[in-house]
N, C-alpha and C positions, 0 to 999 in steps of 0.2 A: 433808564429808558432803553431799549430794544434798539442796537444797531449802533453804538454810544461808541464801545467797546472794541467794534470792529470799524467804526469809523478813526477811533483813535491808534489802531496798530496800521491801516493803509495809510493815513496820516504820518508815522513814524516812517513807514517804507520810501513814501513822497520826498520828505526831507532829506534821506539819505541820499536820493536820485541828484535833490537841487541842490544840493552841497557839493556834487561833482563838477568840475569843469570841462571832464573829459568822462564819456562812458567808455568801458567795453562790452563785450557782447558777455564775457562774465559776470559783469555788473547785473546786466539786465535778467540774466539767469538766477543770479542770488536775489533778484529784489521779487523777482517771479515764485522763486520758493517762500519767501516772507507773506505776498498776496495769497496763495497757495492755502498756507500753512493758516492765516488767519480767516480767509473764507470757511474752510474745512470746522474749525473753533466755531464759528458762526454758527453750526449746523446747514451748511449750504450741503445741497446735495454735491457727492462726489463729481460725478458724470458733469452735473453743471458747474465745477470748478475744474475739472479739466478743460472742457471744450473751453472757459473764458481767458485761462490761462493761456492757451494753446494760441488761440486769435490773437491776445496781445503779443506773445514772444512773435509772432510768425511777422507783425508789422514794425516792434521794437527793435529786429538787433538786422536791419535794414542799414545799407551804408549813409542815405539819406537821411536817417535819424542818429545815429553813432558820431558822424561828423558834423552835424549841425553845430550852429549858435548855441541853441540852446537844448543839448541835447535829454537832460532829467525832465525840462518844461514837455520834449514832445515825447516824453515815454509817456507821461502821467494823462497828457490828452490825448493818449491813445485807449488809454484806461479808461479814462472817462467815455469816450467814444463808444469802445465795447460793454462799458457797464450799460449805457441806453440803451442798445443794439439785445440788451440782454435783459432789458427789465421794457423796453418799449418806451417811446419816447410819451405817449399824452397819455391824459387823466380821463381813467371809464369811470362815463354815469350811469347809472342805476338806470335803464330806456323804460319810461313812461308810454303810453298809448296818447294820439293826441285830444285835447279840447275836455270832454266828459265823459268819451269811452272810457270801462272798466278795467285798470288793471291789475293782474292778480299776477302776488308771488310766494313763491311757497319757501319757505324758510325750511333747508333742513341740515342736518349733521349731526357729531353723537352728542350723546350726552352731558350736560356739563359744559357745551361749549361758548354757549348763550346765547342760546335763538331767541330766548322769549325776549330776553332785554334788548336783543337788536334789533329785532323787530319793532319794540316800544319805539326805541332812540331811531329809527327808519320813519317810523308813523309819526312822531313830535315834529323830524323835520319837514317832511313833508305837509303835513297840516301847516307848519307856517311860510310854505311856499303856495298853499292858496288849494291845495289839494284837501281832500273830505277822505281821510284814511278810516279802513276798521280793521278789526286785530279779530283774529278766528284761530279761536282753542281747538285744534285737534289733537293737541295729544292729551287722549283718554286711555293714555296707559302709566304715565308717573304722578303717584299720591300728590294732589295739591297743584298739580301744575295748570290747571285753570284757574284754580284761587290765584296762584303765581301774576298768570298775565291780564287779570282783571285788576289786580292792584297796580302794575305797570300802567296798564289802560290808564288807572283814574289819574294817578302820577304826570303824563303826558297830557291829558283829556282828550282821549280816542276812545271810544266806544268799543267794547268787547263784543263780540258773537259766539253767544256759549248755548250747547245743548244737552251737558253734561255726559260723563264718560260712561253713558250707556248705550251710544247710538257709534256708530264706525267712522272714524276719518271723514273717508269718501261723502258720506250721508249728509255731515255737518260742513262741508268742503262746498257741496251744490245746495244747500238751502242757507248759506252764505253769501253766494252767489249771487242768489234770488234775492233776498233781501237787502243786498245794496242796490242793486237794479229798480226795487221798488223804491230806495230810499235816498236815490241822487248819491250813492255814495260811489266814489273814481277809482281808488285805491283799495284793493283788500290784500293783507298778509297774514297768509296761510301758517302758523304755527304748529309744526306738526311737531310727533316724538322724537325724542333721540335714539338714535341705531347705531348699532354696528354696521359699517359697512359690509361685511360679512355674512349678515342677519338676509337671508335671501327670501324670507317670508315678508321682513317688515320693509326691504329695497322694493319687493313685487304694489308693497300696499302702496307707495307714495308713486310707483309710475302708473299707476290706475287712478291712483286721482286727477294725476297731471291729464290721463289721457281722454278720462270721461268727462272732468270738467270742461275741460277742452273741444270735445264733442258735443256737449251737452248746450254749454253756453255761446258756441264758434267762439271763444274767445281767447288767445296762448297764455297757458302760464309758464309766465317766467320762473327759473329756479337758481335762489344764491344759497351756495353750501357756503357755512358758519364755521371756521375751523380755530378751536384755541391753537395760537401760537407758539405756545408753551409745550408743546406736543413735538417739535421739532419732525425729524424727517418722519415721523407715525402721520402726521399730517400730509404731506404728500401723499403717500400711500392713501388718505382716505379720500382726498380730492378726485386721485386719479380713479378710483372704482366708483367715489356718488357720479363723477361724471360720464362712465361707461354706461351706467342706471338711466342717468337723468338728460343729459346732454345738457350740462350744466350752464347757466349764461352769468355767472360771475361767482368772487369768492368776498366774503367779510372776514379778515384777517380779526381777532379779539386778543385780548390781554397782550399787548403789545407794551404796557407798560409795568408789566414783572417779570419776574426772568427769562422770559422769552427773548433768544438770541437772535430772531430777527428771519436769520436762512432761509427758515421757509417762504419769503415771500419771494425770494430770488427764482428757487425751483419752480415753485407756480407759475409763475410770471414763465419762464425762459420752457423748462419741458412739457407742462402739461400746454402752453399759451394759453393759459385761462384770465381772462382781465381780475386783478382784484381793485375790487369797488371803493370798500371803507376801508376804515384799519380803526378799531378799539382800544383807545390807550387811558383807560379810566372807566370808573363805575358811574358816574355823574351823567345827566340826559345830554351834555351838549359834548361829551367824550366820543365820539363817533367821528372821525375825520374821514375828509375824502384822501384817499391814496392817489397820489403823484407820484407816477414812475420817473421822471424825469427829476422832480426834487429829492426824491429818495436818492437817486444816484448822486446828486449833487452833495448830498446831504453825509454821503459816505467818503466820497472822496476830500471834500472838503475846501475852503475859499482857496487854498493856498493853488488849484487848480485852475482858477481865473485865468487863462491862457487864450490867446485867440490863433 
């Protein structure tokens, strides 16, 4: 699992702290290049393992923590303090529209990273919180990717809105629209292609949907950029330009349960401040977890951190 790895080497640096009796400000320098050195592994972005490191030594080698009681116990809750401070303490929801108004999100990111299927595993949960989801195929540009999310569809039991990949995004985006309107339906997710973020033809297509639908309907679509894990700091980079496009309002972190080191959710979180929503840690419909910035941190540092 994603984050195991690095939870187990700050783990190791922990222990060496609360094995001391007595720190010095050397101590706290070596145990800082250990955090350092193991964030870095993680694929955390540079820039954000500087500045974390930097906030901790700046409060760690303080004479009120050097001479304390228990001096390893308030290194490690300073750690803890700044890893929140750095992932943000509470859990983002996915923001709904209230009662029976329409809301529409448009799922995008590259290829390959699993929009369709997080969309499905988004629509199953929601359908069992009482909401009336439907799933709209527009990307009419990769072979079979509406056969794709029609089988997801029937999988979940959400309703696809397909017009086949002769008609444009945009076209099948507002006669979507129309038809949950006519059909009590609350929830629609937007399934568009996969792009490069680079691709400034196919960036221009998805902020004119955003914007005519928008126009068209009064009504806001939301947009969560889909980023595999696995992609390490490439995913930053792609966060940071769908969001310049799009003015992004959340991230679904995916494949969080293969070799993905994890880092990227740190960057996201702390440089771009972008909420991430879910995190994918399995292929399975109920593999969709809500992301806790607050248990994520707890979850690295580890119990042996219980300190008040």
């Amino acid at each position: 699992m994603a984050f195991d790895s690095l939870s187990d080497k700050l783990q190791n640096v922990f222990k060496k702290l609360r094995s001391k009796g007595v720190l010095t400000e050397d101590d706290v320098k070596e145990a800082m290049k250990e955090v350092k050195r193991a964030l870095l592994e993680a694929d955390v972005n540079f820039k954000v393992v500087k500045s974390f490191v930097k906030s901790v030594s700046d409060r760690a080698v303080g004479e009120e923590v050097l001479k304390g009681l228990n001096p390893g116990h308030m290194v490690i809750k300073i750690v803890k303090e700044e890893m929140d401070k750095l992932m943000g303490s509470e859990m983002t929801e996915i923001k709904l529209r209230p009662s029976n108004e329409i809301t529409i999100i448009m799922m995008c990111g590259l290829q390959g990273a699993g929009k369709t299927t997080t969309a499905a595993k988004l629509a199953y949960q929601f359908k069992n919180k009482g909401k009336k989801p439907l799933l709209v195929a527009c990307d009419v540009y990769r072979p079979a990717a509406i056969k794709q999310l029609q089988v997801n569809g029937e999988k979940v039991g959400v309703p696809v809105f397909a017009m086949g990949d002769n008609n444009k995004p945009l076209d099948i985006a507002k006669a979507a629209v129309q038809h949950a309107a006519k059909n009590n339906i609350n929830l629609v997710f937007l399934d568009t292609a996969g792009r490069l973020h680079t691709s400034n033809d196919l960036m221009r297509e998805l902020q004119k949907v955003v914007n005519v639908v928008r126009k068209r309907s009064s009504i806001p679509v939301s947009t969560l950029l889909v980023v595999d894990a696995t992609t390490g700091q490439n995913g930053l980079q792609q966060a940071r330009e769908f969001d310049k496009a799009l003015d992004l309002d959340g991230v679904v972190l995916t494949k969080l349960d293969g070799t993905a080191k994890g880092g990227i959710a740190l960057a996201i979180s702390h440089e771009l401040e972008l909420p991430i929503c879910k995190i994918g840690v399995g292929e399975g419909i109920d593999d969709l977890q809500d992301f806790d910035a607050h248990d994520f941190a707890r979850a690295l540092i580890g119990d042996m951190t219980d300190v008040r």
